[in-house]
ZASE-840100 format. One line per field, with one value per residue (C-alpha): residue in three letters; residue number from 1; x negated, y negated, z. Coordinates in nm, 2 decimals. Layout:
r	Ala; ...
k	NUM; ...
c1	X; ...
c2	Y; ...
c3	Z; ...
% end
This chain:
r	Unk; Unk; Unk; Unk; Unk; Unk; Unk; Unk; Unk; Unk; Unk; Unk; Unk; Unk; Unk; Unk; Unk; Unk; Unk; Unk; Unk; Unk; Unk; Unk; Unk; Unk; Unk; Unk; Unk; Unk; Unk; Unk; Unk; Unk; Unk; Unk; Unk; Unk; Unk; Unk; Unk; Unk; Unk; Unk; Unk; Unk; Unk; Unk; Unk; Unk; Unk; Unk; Unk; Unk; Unk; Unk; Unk; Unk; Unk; Unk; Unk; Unk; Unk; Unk; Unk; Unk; Unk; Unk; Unk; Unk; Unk; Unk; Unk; Unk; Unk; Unk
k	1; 2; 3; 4; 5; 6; 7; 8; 9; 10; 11; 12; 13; 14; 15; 16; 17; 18; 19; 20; 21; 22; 23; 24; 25; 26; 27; 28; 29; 30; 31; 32; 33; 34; 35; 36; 37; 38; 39; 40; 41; 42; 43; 44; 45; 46; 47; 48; 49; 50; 51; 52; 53; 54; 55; 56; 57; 58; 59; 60; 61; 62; 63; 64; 65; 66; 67; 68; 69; 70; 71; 72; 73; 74; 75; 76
c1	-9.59; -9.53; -9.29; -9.49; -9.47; -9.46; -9.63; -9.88; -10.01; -10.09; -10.25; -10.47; -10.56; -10.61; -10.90; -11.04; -11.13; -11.27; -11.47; -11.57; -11.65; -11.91; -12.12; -12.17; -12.09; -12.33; -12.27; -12.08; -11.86; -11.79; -11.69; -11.42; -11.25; -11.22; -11.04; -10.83; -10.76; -10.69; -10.40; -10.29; -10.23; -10.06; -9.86; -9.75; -9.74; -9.50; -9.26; -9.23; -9.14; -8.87; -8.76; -8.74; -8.51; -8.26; -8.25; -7.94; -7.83; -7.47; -7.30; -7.04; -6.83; -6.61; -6.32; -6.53; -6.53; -6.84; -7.04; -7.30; -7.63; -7.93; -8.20; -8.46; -8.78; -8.86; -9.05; -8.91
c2	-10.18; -10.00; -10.04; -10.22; -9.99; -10.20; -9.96; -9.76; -10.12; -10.17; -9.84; -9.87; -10.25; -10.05; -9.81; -10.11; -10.27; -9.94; -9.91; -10.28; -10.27; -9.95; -10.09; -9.82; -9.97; -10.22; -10.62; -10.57; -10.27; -10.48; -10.78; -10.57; -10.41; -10.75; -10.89; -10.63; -10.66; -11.03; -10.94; -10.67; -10.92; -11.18; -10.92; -10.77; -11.09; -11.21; -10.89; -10.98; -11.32; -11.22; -10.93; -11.27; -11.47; -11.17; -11.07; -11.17; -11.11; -10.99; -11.12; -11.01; -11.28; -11.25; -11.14; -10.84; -11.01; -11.01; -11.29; -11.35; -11.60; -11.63; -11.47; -11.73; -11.67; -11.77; -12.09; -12.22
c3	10.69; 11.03; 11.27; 11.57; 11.86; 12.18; 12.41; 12.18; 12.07; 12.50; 12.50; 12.17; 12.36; 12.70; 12.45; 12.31; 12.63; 12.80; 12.48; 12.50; 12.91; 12.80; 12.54; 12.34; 12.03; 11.80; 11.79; 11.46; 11.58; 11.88; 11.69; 11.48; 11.79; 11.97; 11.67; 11.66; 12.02; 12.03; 11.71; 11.94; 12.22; 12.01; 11.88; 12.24; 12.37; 12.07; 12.14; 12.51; 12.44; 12.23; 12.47; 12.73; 12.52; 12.48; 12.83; 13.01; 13.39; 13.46; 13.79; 13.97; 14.06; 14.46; 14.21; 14.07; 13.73; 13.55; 13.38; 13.16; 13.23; 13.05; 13.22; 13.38; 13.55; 13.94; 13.86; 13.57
% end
């Protein structure tokens, strides 16, 4: 199996859609390339999502140490 590719799998997504937004292609071709794009999307989405949980912040503390913290979104 190949190695999933983070950022070719948004570009062959980004072709899929410009194809889809033209028209050019039949009911059935059009079918097939939005399947595929919805298992790109899981997939990217997926990636980021585990990208999230591994990101942490460092912090300079007043005593120039630094520290760890789990990364959290504005929001959450």
């Amino acid at each position: 199996m190949e190695k999933f590719n983070f950022e070719m799998s948004m570009e062959k997504l980004q072709d899929i859609v410009n194809k889809l937004e033209k028209g050019d292609q039949t009911i059935d071709e059009s079918i097939e390339m939005f399947k595929e794009g919805i298992e790109l999307s899981r997939m990217c989405s997926k990636k980021l999502d585990e990208v999230e949980r591994e990101i942490t912040v460092l912090l300079e503390g007043e005593d120039g140490s630094i520290r760890e913290e789990a990364f959290e979104q504005e929001g959450e």
